[in-house]
C-alpha positions in Angstrom: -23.8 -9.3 10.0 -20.6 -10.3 8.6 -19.6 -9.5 5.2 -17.2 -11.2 2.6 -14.2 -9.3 2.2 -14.8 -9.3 -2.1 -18.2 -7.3 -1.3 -16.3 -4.9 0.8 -13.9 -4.4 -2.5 -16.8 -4.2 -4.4 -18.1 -1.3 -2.7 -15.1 0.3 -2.5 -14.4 -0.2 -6.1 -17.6 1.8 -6.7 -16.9 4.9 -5.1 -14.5 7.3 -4.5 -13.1 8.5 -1.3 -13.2 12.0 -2.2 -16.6 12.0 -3.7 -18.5 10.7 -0.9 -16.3 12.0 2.0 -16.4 15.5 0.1 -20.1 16.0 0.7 -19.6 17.0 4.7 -15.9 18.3 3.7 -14.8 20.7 1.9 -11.8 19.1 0.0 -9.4 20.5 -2.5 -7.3 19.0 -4.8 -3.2 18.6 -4.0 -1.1 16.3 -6.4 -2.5 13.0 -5.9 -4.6 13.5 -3.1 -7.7 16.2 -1.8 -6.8 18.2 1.2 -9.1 19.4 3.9 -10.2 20.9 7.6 -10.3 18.1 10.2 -13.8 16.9 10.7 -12.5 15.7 13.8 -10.9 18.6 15.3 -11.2 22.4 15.5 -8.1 23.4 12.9 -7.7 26.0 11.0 -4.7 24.7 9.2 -5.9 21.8 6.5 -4.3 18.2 7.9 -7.2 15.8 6.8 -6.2 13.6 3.5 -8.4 11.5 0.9 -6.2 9.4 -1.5 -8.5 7.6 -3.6 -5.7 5.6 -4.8 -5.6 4.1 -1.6 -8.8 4.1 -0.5 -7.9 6.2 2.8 -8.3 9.0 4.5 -5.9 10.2 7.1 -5.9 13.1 9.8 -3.2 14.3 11.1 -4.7 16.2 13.9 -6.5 13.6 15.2 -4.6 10.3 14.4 -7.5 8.8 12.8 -7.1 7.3 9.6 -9.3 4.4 7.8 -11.4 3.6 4.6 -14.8 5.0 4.1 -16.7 2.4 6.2 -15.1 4.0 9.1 -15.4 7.2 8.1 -18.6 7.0 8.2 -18.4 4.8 11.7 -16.6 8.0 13.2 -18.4 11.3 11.8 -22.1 9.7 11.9 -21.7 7.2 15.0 -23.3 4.3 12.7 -21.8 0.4 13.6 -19.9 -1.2 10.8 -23.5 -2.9 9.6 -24.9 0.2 9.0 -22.2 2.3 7.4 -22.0 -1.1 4.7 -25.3 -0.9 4.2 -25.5 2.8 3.4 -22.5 2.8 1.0 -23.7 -0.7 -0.6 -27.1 1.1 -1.7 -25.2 4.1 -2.8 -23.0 1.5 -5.1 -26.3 -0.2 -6.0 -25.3 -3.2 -4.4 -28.0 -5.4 -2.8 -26.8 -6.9 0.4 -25.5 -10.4 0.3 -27.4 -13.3 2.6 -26.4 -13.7 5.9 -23.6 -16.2 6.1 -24.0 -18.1 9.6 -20.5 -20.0 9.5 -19.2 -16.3 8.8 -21.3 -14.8 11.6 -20.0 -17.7 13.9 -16.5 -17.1 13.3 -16.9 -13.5 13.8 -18.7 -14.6 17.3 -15.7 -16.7 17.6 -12.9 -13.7 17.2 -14.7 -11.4 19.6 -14.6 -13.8 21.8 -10.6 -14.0 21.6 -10.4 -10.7 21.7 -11.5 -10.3 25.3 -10.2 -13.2 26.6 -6.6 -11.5 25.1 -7.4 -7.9 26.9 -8.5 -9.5 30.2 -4.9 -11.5 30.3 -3.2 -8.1 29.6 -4.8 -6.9 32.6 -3.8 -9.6 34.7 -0.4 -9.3 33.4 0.2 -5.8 33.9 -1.0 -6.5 37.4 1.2 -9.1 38.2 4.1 -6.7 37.3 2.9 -4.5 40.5 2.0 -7.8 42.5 5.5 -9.4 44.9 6.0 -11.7 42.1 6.8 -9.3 39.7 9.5 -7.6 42.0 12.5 -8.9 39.8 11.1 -7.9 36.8 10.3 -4.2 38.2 13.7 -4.3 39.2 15.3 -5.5 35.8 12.8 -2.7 34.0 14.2 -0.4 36.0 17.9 -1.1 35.5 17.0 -0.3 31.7 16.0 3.1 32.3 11.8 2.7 31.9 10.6 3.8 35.2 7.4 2.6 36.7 5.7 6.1 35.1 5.8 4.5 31.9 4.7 0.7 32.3 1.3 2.0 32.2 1.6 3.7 28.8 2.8 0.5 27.3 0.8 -1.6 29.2 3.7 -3.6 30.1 2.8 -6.7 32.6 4.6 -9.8 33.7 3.8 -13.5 33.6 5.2 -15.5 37.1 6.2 -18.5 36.9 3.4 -21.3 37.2 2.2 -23.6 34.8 -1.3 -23.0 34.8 -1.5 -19.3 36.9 -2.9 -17.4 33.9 -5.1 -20.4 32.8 -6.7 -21.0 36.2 -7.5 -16.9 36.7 -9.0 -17.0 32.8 -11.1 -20.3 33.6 -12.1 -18.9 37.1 -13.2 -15.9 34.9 -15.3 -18.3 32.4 -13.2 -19.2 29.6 -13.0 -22.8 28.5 -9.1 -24.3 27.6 -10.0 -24.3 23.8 -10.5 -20.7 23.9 -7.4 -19.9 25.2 -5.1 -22.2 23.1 -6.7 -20.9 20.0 -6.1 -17.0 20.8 -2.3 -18.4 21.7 -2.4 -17.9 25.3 -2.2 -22.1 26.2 0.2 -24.6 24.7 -1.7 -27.8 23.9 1.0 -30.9 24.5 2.0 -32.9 21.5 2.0 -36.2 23.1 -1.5 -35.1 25.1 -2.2 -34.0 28.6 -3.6 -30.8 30.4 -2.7 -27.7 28.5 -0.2 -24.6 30.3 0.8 -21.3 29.6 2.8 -19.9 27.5 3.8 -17.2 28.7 6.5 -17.9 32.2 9.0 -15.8 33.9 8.7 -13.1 31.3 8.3 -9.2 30.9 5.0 -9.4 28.7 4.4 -6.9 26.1 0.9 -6.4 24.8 1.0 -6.4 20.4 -1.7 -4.9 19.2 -2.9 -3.3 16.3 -3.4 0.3 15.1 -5.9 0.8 17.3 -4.9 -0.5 20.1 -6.5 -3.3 20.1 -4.9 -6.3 21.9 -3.9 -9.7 18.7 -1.0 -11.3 21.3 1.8 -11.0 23.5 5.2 -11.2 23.4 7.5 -12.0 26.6 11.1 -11.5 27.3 12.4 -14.1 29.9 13.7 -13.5 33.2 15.9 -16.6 33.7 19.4 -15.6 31.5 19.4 -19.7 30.6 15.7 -19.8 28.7 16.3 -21.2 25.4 14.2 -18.2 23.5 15.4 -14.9 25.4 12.2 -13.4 23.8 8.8 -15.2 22.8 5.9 -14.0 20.5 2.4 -15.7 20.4 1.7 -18.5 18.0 -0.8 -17.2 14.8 -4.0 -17.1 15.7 -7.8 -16.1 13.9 -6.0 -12.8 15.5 -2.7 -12.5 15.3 -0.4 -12.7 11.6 2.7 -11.8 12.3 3.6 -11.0 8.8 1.0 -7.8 8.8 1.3 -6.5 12.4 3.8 -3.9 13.8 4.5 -3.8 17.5 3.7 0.1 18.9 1.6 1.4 15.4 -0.8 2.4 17.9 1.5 4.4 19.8 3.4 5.9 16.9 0.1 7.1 15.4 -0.2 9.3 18.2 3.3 10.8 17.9 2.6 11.0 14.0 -1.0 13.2 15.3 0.5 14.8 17.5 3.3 16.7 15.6 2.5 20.5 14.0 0.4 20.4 10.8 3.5 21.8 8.9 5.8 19.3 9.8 6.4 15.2 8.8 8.1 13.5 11.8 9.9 10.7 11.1 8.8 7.1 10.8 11.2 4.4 12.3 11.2 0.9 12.0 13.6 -1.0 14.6 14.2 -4.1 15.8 12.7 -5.2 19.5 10.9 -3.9 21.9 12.5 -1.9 24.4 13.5 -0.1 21.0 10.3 1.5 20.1 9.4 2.2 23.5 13.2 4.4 24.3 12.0 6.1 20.3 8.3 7.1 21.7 9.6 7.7 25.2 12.1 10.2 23.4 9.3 11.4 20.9 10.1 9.3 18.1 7.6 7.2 16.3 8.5 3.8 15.9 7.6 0.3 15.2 8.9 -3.2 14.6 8.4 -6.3 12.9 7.8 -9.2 14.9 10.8 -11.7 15.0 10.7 -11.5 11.0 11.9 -10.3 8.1 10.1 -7.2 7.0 7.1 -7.9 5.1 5.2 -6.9 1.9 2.2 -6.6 4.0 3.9 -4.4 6.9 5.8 -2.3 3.8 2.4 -1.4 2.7 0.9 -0.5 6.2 3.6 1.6 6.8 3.2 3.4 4.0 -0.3 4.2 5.2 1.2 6.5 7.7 4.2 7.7 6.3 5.5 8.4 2.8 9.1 7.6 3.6 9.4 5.6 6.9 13.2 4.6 7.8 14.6 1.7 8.6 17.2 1.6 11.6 17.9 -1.4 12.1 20.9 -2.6 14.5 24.3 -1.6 13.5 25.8 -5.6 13.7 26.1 -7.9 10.9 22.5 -9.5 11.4 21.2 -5.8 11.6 22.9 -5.1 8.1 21.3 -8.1 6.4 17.7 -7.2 7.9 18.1 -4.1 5.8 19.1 -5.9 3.0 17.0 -8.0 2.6 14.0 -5.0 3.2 15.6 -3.0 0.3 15.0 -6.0 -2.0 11.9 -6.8 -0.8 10.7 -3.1 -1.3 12.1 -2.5 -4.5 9.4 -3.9 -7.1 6.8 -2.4 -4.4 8.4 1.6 -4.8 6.6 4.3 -6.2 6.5 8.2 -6.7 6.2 9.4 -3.2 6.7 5.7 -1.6 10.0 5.2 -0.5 11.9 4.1 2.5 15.2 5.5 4.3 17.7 4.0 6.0 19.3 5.0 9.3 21.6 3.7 11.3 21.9 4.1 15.5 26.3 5.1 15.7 28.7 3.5 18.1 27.1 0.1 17.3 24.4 0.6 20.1 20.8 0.4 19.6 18.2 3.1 20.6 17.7 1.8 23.8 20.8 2.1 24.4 21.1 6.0 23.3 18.4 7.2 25.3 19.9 5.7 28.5 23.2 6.3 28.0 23.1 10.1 25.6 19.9 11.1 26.2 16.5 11.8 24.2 17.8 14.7 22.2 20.9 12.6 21.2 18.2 9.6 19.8 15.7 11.8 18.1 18.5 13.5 16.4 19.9 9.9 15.0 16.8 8.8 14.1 16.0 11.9 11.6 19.4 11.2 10.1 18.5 9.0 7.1 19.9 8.3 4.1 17.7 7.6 0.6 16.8 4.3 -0.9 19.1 5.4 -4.3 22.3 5.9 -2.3 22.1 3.1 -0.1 21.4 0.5 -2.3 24.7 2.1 -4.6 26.7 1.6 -1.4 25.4 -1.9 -0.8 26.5 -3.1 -4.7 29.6 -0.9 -4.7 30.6 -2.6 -1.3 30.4 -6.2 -2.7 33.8 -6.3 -4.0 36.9 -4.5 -4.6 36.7 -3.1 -7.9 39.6 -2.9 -9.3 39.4 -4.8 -12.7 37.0 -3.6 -15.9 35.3 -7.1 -15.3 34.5 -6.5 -11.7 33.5 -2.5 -12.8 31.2 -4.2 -15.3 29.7 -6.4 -12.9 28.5 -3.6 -10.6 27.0 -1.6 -13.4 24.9 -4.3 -14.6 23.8 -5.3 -10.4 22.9 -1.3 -10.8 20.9 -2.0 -14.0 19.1 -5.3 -12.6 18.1 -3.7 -9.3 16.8 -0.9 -11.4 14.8 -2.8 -13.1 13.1 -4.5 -10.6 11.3 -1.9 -10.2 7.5 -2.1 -11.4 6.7 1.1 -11.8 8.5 2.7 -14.9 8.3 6.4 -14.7 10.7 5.5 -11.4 12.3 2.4 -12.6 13.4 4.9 -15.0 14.7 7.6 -12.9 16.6 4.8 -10.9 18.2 4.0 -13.3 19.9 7.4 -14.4 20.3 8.3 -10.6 22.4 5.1 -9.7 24.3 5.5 -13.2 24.9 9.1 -12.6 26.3 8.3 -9.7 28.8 5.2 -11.5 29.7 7.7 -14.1 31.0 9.9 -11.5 33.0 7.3 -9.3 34.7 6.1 -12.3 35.5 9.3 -13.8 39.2 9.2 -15.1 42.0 10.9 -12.9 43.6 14.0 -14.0 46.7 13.8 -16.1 49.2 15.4 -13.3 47.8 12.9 -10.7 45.3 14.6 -8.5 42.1 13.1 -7.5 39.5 13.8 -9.6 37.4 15.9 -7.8 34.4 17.8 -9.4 35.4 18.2 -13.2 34.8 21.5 -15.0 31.8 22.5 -17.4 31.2 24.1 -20.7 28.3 25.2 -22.1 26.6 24.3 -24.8 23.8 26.1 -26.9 20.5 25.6 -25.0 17.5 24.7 -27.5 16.1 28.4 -26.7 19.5 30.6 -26.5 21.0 28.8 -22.6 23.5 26.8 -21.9 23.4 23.5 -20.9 25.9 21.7 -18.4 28.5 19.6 -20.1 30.8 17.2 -18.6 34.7 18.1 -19.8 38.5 17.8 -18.6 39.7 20.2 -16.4 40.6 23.2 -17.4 44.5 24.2 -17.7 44.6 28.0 -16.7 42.9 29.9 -14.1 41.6 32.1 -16.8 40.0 28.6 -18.2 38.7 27.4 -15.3 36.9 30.6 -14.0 35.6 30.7 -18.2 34.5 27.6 -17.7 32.9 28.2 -14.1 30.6 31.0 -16.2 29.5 28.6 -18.5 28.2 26.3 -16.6 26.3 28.5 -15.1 24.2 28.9 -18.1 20.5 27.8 -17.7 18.2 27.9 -20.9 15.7 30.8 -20.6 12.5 29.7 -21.0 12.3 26.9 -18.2 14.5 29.4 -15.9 11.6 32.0 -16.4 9.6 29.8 -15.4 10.9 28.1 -12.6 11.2 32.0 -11.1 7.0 32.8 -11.5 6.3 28.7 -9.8 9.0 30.2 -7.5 7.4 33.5 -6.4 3.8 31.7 -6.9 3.9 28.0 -6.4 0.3 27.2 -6.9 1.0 27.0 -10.4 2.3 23.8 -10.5 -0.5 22.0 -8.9 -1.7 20.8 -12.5 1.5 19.5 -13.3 3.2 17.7 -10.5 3.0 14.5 -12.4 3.7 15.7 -15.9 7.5 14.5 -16.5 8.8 17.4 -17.9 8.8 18.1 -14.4 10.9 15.4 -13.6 13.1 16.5 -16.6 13.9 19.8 -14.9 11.1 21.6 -17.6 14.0 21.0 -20.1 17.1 22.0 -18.3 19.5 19.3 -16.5 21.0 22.1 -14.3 17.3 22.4 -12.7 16.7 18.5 -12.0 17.4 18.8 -8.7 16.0 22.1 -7.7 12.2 20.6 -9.8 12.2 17.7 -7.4 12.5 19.6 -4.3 9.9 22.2 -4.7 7.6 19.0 -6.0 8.3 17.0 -2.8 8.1 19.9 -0.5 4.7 20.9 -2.7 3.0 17.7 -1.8 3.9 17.4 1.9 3.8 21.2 3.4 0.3 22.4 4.1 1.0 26.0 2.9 3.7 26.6 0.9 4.4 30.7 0.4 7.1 32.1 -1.2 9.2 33.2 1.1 9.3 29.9 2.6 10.1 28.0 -0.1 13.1 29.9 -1.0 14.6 29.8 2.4 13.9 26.2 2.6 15.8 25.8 -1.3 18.7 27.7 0.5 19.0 25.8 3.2 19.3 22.8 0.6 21.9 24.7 -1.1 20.5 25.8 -3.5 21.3 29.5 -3.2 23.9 29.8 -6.3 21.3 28.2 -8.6 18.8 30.5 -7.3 20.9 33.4 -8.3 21.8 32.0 -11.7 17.9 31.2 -12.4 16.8 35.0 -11.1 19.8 36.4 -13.8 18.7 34.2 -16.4 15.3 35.2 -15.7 15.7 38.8 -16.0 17.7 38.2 -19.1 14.6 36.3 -20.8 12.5 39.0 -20.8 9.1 36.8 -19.9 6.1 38.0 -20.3 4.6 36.6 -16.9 7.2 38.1 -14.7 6.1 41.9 -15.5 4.6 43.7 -13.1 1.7 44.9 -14.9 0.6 40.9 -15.3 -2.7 39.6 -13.9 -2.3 36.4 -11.5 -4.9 34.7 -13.8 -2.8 36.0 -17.0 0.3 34.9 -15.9 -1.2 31.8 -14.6 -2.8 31.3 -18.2 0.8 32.4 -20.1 2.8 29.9 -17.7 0.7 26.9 -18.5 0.4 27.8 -22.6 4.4 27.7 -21.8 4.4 24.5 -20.4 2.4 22.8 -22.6 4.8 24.2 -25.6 7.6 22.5 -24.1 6.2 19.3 -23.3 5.1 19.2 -27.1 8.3 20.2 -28.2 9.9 17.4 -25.6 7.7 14.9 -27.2 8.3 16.1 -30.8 12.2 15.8 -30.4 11.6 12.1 -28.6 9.4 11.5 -32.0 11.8 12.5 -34.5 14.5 10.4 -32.3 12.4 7.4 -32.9 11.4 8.5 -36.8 15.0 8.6 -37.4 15.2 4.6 -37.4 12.9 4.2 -40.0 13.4 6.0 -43.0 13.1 3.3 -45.2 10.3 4.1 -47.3 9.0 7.5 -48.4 5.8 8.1 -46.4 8.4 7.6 -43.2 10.7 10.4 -44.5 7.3 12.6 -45.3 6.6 12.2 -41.7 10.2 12.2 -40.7 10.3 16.0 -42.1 6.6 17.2 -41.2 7.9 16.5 -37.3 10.8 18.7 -38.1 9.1 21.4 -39.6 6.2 21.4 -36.8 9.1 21.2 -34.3 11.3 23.9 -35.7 7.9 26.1 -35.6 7.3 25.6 -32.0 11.3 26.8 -31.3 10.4 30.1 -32.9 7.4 30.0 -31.4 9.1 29.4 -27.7 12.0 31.4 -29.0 9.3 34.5 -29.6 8.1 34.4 -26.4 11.0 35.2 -24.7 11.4 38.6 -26.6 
């Protein structure tokens, strides 16, 4: 039975993931998603994950990843039919009549289907037959010996008008069949139909699973007019959503240690993603197009950050391009891409041939973040060396910003890529020198620390080492407790999302530090301790850490003493970080209040905020003594 794709969402917009998946697991909430044992694998480190926001659940240890119609296709053996029916009566949905035309056409695409997996076959046996001994020959010269054509299920299509269409008709197929799954040209002006696919190295595309949608062929003869050819769109095929090797680089993605997040790469052609998996890199690439909406969000399925290495040239540049602005309105917390870049101007075919698979897989984890490539790209437009021109790039910073939808991060964009102008066009010193990091003061915390301060050098060495001190100054309260979520991160579970978090709990000098331990929170499996802080070292982190254990110390919190329960502390650390969100959102309050004091029940309420906010400093203040 075939059912329409808005009953499908209808069922799925009934129930959650987590709720019906966590009946036969045992799942545990993590940020945004639930965390679990594999109920596909013997583990005893958690890698299966529901995201009910996406509908999915993925397993690392396994590779398998799909809604909850498959979930329940792969844990209870049912057929697609009967896992619908069973969630459709759990929804209370009552199971839609039998469409015939929808049943045909679903007759029709399984018929495709094998038609498309009994060419591959014929294909990669060609490659092995006498016809195929140039291509052997010219795979060879590229470095992918014969051990590997098998894993890719790479096959060649001899010249011959009609050599493929004869074996398929021989085999049953009728001409109409085989022109509609993209296999047979049909001739404008009329005649007896022909392959498409002659004199070409023939590379199966199929989907996630591994399921063959089309072909694409790279020609023999040097003087084809299309070096390389992809099928036409079929009922199949769309080129726009497909990925050539996701099936392969799901496996690499599996087959990587629970603790660890290999890299995702997008490329450019073939022989690119086969040198990445061959050298242990996942990879994939679009098909002949620009990088999609569609293909943005199936990568994201796999992969929080996948990057994007395209070639080095020109046309390789503008790929990217034209990817960042596709994916801005489309990025979200924990949805992002990178963007690498293969050196010497080779591609990663290249590499592995030439350097070897250590040198590739250690180019391919080199990426740099969406935020500082996309201030390269506008700072590289134009010389800027007028105010107008200076002016023009802040405001391409402020537009791109704001393109994107959602706001908490539209928000955070912006400061980032701003920070970052601010700092390029800091004025030079007065004897010349470049500017260089500029010296800090401190300024009177809102609970007794110091915050950072941007000022002009200073003069002495006496001043500068004063000022040094200074800005070493955290406030106490969010320093104590950044230590306790240090020595027991758990704590912060509750309040990944919460954007004081993103605020640094209060203090700008702990911005950056915040974000980590969040971002290393939601991917690591375990996170202990001991870990974490030699991870935050290796960041560089290791002179904040020492200012935050001083400062600490010096604040005399409660939830650091020995003698503290894990539950009391646990308790005290969340009473503080509820009192500083309020007082956040009490100081953002009288901020607005402050614009409308035109009539006296806004000045009442204009000084009720400031009493109830001067009461919670005391109150925050007290805590630290």
């Amino acid at each position: 039975m075939r059912f329409d794709e808005r009953f499908l969402d209808e069922i799925k917009s009934r129930l959650r993931p987590s709720d019906v998946i966590g009946r036969t697991v045992k799942l545990q909430k993590r940020g945004r998603e639930f965390v679990g044992l594999s109920p596909f694998t013997k583990e005893k480190t958690p890698s299966f994950y529901v995201n009910d926001d996406k509908g999915q659940f993925f397993d690392f240890s396994s590779g398998k990843t799909g809604d909850l119609i498959s979930f329940l296709q792969e844990t209870e053996r049912l057929s697609f039919t009967e896992a619908v029916e069973r969630l459709a009566a759990e929804a209370g949905l009552s199971l839609p009549e039998q469409d015939p035309r929808a049943a045909e056409t679903e007759k029709k695409r399984q018929g495709l289907s094998e038609w498309l997996d009994l060419a591959a076959k014929w294909f990669e046996a060609e490659l092995r037959r006498p016809s195929g001994q140039a291509a052997r020959a010219y795979l060879e010269q590229r470095g992918l010996p014969d051990s590997d054509w098998a894993r890719f299920r790479i096959g060649f299509a001899p010249d011959g008008r009609t050599r493929l269409k004869d074996y398929l008709i021989a085999q049953g197929a009728r001409p109409a069949e085989l022109i509609e799954a993209g296999l047979l040209i049909e001739p404008e002006g009329g005649g007896a139909p022909y392959d498409r696919f002659r004199d070409r190295i023939i590379f199966p595309i199929t989907d996630g699973r591994g399921r063959t949608l089309s072909f694409g062929g790279r020609a023999m003869d040097p003087q084809a007019r299309a070096k390389y050819l992809n099928g036409p769109e079929s009922p199949l095929f769309h080129k726009g959503s497909t990925l050539y090797g996701l099936a392969e680089a799901r496996k690499i993605l599996a087959a990587a240690p629970a603790n660890e997040r290999p890299p995702l790469v997008v490329v450019e052609g073939y022989m690119d993603v086969i040198a990445c998996a061959r050298a242990g890199v996942a990879a994939v690439a679009p098909l002949g197009t620009a990088l999609t909406e569609e293909q943005m969000e199936l990568l994201w399925r796999f992969h929080p950050e996948p990057t994007l290495c395209f070639d080095g040239d020109r046309a390789g540049q503008q790929a990217a391009f034209r990817a960042m602005d596709r994916a801005l309105p489309l990025l979200k917390p924990g949805r992002s891409f990178g963007f690498g870049r293969v050196t010497g101007g080779k591609d990663a075919d290249d590499v592995l041939r030439e350097q070897g698979a250590a040198a590739l897989r250690t180019q391919m984890s080199q990426a740099v973040g969406f935020a500082e490539t996309l201030f390269r790209r506008e700072h590289d437009l134009e010389v800027l060396d007028t105010p107008e021109r200076r002016a023009g790039f802040k405001a391409r910073l402020r537009q791109a910003a704001a393109s994107i939808a959602d706001r908490d991060l539209q928000q955070a964009y912006r400061e980032d890529l701003l920070q970052r102008f601010d700092a390029l066009n800091r004025p030079q010193r007065q004897d010349g020198a470049a500017p260089g990091p500029a010296w800090t003061r401190g300024r009177t915390g809102r609970f007794g620390g110091k915050f950072r301060e941007w000022v002009d050098p200073a003069p002495t060495v006496l001043g500068r080492s004063a000022a040094e001190k200074l800005a070493r100054g955290l406030d106490l309260v969010p320093a104590a407790l950044i230590k306790y979520a240090l020595m027991d991160p758990g704590v912060l579970d509750g309040h990944l999302e919460d954007s004081l978090i993103a605020r640094g709990l209060g203090d700008e000098a702990l911005v950056d530090l915040v974000r980590e331990i969040i971002r290393l929170r939601l991917e690591a499996e375990h996170l202990d301790s001991a870990g974490l802080a030699r991870h935050l070292a290796s960041c560089g982190f290791s002179d904040l850490l020492k200012d935050i254990d001083r400062a600490a110390a010096i604040s005399g919190a409660p939830i650091l003493k020995s003698d503290v329960s894990l539950e009391g502390a646990r308790s005290q650390w969340s009473q503080a970080f509820d009192s500083l969100s309020r007082l956040a959102a009490l100081d953002e309050a009288i901020a607005t209040a402050k614009g409308n004091l035109g009539e006296r029940s806004a000045m009442e309420a204009f000084e009720h905020l400031k009493g109830e906010r001067d009461a919670l400093r005391r109150t925050i203040r007290d805590w630290n003594e």
